[in-house]
N, C-alpha and C positions, 0 to 999 in steps of 0.2 A: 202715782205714789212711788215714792224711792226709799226700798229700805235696803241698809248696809247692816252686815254682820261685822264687828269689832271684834276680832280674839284678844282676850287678854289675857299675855302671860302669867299675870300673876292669881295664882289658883285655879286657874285655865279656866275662866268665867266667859261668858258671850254679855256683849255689850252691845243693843241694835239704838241706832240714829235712822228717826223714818220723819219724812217730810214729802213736801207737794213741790213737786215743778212748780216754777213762777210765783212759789208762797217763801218768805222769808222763815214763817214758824213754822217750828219743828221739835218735835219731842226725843228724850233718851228715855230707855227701861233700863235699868240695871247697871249704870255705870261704875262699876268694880273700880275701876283707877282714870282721871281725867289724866292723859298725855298729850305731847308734841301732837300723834299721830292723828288719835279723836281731833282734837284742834283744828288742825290743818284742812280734816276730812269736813268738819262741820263748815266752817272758813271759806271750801272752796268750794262749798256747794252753796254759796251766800245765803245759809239757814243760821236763825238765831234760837237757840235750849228756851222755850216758855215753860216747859215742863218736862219733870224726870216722873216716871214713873219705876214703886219698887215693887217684884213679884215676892221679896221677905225681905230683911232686916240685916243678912247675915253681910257681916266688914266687905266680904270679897264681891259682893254686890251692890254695893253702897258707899266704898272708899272715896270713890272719884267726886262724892258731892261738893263736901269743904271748898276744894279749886275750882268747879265747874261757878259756886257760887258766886266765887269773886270776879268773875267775867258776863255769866249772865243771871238775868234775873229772874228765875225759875221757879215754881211752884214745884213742890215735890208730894206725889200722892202714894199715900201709904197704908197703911194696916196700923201700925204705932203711931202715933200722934207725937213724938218727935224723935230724928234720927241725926246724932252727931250732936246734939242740941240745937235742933235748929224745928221749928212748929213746921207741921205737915199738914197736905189738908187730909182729914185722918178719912178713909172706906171705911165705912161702918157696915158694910152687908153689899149686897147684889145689886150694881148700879150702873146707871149711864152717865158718862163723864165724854164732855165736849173740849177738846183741846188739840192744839196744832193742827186746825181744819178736819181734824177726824171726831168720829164716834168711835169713843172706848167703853167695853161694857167691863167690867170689873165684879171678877168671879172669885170669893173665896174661896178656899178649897183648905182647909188645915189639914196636919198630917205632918208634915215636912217639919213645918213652922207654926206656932199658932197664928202668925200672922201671911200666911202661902198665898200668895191671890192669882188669878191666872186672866190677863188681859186678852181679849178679843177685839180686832180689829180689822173687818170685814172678814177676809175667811184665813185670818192667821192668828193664831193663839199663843202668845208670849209666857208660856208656860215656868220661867223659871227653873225650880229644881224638882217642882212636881212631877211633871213628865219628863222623861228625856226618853231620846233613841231606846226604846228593847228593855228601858225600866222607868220605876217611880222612883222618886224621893225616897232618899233615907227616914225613918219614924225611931222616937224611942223605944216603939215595942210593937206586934203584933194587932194588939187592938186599934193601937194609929193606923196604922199596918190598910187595916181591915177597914177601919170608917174611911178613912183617903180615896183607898181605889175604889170602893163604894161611891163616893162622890165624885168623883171623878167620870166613873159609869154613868151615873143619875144628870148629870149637868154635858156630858158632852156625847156619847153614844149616842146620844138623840138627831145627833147635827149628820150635815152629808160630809161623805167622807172627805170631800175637795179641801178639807181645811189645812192648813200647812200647822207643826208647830216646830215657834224656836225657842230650844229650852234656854236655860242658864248655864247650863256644861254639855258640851259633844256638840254632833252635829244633829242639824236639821231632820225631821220627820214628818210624817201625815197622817193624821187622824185615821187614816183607811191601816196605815203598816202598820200602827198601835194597838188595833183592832184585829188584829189578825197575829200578831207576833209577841204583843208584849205580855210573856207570861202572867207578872203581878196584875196583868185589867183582865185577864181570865175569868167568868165565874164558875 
């Protein structure tokens, strides 16, 4: 498996393109802005976009769809049931979804978004804005607050520490450092 982290400048969003050796498809999470660069990188790893998955809805995660559209032919799975105007195949709860030769489990988690979902795929967790490095997601209050890292706890605490996660902003983490350092999943 080959996964690339994409920075993108614009809102400092992380964009990851993960695909298989010797497989043409390949999936995006979160593509904030389609560039030159994404381009190139998909391009010269001769992997073709069958599907965009979104961890939420929010522009700086989602810009890059429109362009990515007109090049390839993508399913885009989401939480909203359309994004840009354009039909999604909508997660409606806690699922397994089969695409670009992987198993993705598809974990809601609201709090951030009412639409938050946090992808699993083997032992890395495409968390979005829900987790990052040393914090959660922003909530409009306290009670979000409080259900969030509540779920959060209830759905991944359970797992071995070995899981990597790559949020939507900053860098890279693991389920064991979050565990031990990130105040807000304190109980």
């Amino acid at each position: 498996m080959k996964v690339f982290t994409i920075f993108q400048p614009y809102e400092f969003t992380n964009t990851y393109l993960i695909g298989k050796k010797n497989c043409h498809e390949a999936i995006l999470i979160d593509p904030g802005r389609f560039d030159i660069t994404l381009l190139d990188l998909i391009e010269s790893n001769h992997f073709y976009i069958s599907h965009i998955f979104l961890t939420h809805s929010h522009i700086n995660h989602t810009k890059g769809i429109p362009t990515l559209l007109k090049i390839y032919d993508a399913k885009i799975h989401s939480m909203k049931n359309v994004i840009h105007g354009i039909k999604t195949v909508q997660i409606t709860g806690e699922s397994e979804i089969h695409a670009g030769g992987f198993k993705i489990t598809a974990i809601p988690i609201s709090g951030h978004t009412d639409d938050s979902v946090i992808f699993k795929i083997g032992n890395m967790l495409f968390t979005g804005d829900t987790i990052k490095a040393g914090y959660t997601g922003e909530t409009e209050g306290l009670k979000q607050q409080k259900e969030m890292t509540g779920l959060i706890r209830k759905k991944f605490f359970s797992l071995k520490s070995d899981y990597l996660i790559f949020p939507g902003h900053g860098s890279p983490s693991t389920l064991a450092a979050e565990k031990k350092t990130n105040l807000l999943l304190q109980k």
